[in-house]
N, C-alpha and C positions, 0 to 999 in steps of 0.2 A: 597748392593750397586749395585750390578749387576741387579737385578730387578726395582731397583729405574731407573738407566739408562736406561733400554730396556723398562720396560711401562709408565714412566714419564717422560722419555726422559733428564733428568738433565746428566748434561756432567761428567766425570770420572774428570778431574780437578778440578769441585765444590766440590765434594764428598770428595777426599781421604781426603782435610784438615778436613773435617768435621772429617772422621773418625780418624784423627789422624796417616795416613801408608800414606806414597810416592806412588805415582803411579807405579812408575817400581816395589813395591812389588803389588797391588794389578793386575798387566798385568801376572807378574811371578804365583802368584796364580792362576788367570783366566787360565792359560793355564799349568800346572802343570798337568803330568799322575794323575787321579785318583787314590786312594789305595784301595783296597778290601775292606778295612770296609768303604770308601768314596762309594763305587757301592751298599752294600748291604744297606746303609742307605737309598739312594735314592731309590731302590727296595722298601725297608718297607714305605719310605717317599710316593711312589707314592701310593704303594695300601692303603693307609690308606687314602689316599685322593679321593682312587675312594669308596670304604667305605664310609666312610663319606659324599659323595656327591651323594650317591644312599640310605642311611637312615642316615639323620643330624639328628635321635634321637637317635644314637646309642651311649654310652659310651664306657668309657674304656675297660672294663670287655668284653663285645660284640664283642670291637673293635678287642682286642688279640683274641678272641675264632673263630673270621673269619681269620684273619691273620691266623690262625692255620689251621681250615681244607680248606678254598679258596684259600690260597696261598703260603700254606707248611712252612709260617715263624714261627717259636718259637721265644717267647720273654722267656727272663728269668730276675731272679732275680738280675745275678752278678751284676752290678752298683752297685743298693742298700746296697746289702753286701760288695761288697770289699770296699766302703765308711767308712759303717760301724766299720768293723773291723780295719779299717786305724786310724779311732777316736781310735778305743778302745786299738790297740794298742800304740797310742802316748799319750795317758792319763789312763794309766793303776789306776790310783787311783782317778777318776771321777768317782763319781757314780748318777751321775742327772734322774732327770725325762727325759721319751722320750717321747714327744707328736708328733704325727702324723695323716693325717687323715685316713681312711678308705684303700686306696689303696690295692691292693691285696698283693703285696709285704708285707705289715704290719700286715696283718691279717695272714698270714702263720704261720705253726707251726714250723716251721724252723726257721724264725725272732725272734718268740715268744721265743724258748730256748736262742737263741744269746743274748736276752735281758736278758734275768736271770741268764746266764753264767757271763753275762759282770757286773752282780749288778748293771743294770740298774730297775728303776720301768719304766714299759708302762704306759702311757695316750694315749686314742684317742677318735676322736668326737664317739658321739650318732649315730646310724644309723639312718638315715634323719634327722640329726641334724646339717646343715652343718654351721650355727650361733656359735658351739662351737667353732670352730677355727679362726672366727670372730675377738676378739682380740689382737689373733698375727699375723692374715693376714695382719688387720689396722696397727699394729706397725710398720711391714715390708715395709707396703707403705709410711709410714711417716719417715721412716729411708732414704727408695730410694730416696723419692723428696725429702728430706732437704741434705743428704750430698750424695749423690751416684751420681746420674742423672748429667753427664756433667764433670764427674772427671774421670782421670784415676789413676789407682792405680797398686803397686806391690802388690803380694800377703803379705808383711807383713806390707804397709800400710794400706790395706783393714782391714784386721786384727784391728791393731792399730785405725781405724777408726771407726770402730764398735763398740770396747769396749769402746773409748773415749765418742761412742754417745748414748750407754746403758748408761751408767753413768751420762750424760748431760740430757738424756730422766726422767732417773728417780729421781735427784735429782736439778736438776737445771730449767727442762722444765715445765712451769706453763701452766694450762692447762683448760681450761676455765670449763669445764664439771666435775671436779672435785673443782672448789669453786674457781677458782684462786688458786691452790694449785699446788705443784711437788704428783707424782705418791709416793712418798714416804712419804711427812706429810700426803697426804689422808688416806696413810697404817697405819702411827704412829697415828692420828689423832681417824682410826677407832679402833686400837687396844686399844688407852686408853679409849675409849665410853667402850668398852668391858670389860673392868678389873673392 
C-alpha cells in the first residue's frame, strides 16, 4: 500500500478499504519502531535486489551463495523445518506423500531423514523437469481465482475452505479436458478401462 501511494500516487483513503484495515492502523504501522528481524529482512531484501539487478540470470542457489561470501548473510533452513515438524507433530498419524520441488532445502540430507523419521514417502520434480509440478501448480491457481482471491478468511475458515473446495474440485467440478467429467469419474472411469 505504501508503494502503491508513493509511485502511483493513489491516496491512503482509497486503499485501506481495499485492504480491508482503518487507516489509523495502517499510519500506526507506517510509523512503528522497526524490530530486528523487520531491519535484517530489509538488509537481506536489499542485497538480493542489488544481486539480482547486477545478474537477472542468477537463481536461488547463486543467490544464497553470494548473500554468503558478499554480504556475510546465512540463510538457513529453520522455516522449512520448524513448519515441518509443526505438521508432523499435529498429525502424528499422517503418513502422506510429500511432494516438493527441487529447492535446496528439500534436497538436503537432513530433510531427507525428517522425512523418513516422520513415515513420510518424498516425491520431487525431475531435475529440469519443472512440467512435473505443473499439475499442482495449475490446481493451486484454480483453487486461488475461484474461492481465495477477494475473501478474507480466519485461519479455520481457510481451512474449511480448502477442504470444502478439494472435494467440490474433485467430485463435483466438470472439467472440459477430461470429457466433461469430475477428476474422479475420469479416475473411476480410467480404473474400470484397466480391470
Amino acid at each position: 500500500m505504501k508503494i502503491l501511494h508513493e509511485e502511483k500516487g493513489y491516496s491512503i483513503q482509497d486503499l485501506c478499504p481495499l485492504a480491508h484495515i482503518a487507516r489509523s492502523f495502517y499510519y500506526k504501522w507506517l510509523n512503528h519502531p522497526k524490530s530486528q528481524h523487520e531491519l535484517e529482512n530489509e538488509k537481506i531484501s536489499a542485497a538480493i535486489q542489488q544481486i539480482y539487478t547486477e545478474h537477472s540470470d542468477k537463481g536461488h542457489r547463486r543467490i544464497r551463495d553470494d548473500l554468503e561470501k558478499d554480504y556475510g548473510i546465512l540463510t538457513s533452513n529453520k522455516l522449512v523445518f520448524d513448519t515441518f515438524d509443526k505438521a508432523v507433530q499435529e498429525n502424528p498419524n499422517a503418513h502422506p506423500m510429500l511432494h516438493s520441488d527441487r529447492g535446496y532445502q528439500y534436497t538436503s540430507r537432513i530433510f531427507h531423514k525428517k522425512l523418513l523419521d516422520a513415515g513420510l514417502t518424498p516425491s520431487m520434480s525431475r531435475v529440469g523437469r519443472c512440467i512435473d509440478n505443473g499439475p499442482m501448480e495449475g490446481f493451486w491457481g484454480i483453487l486461488k481465482r475461484e474461492c481465495y482471491y477477494g475473501h478474507t478468511f480466519s485461519r479455520e475458515s481457510l481451512f474449511s475452505t480448502i477442504e470444502n473446495y478439494i472435494d467440490y474440485y474433485n467430485n463435483r467440478r466438470y472439467q472440459h479436458r477430461l470429457f466433461i467429467q469430475t477428476p474422479m469419474q475420469a479416475h473411476v472411469s480410467a480404473m474400470n478401462r484397466g480391470a
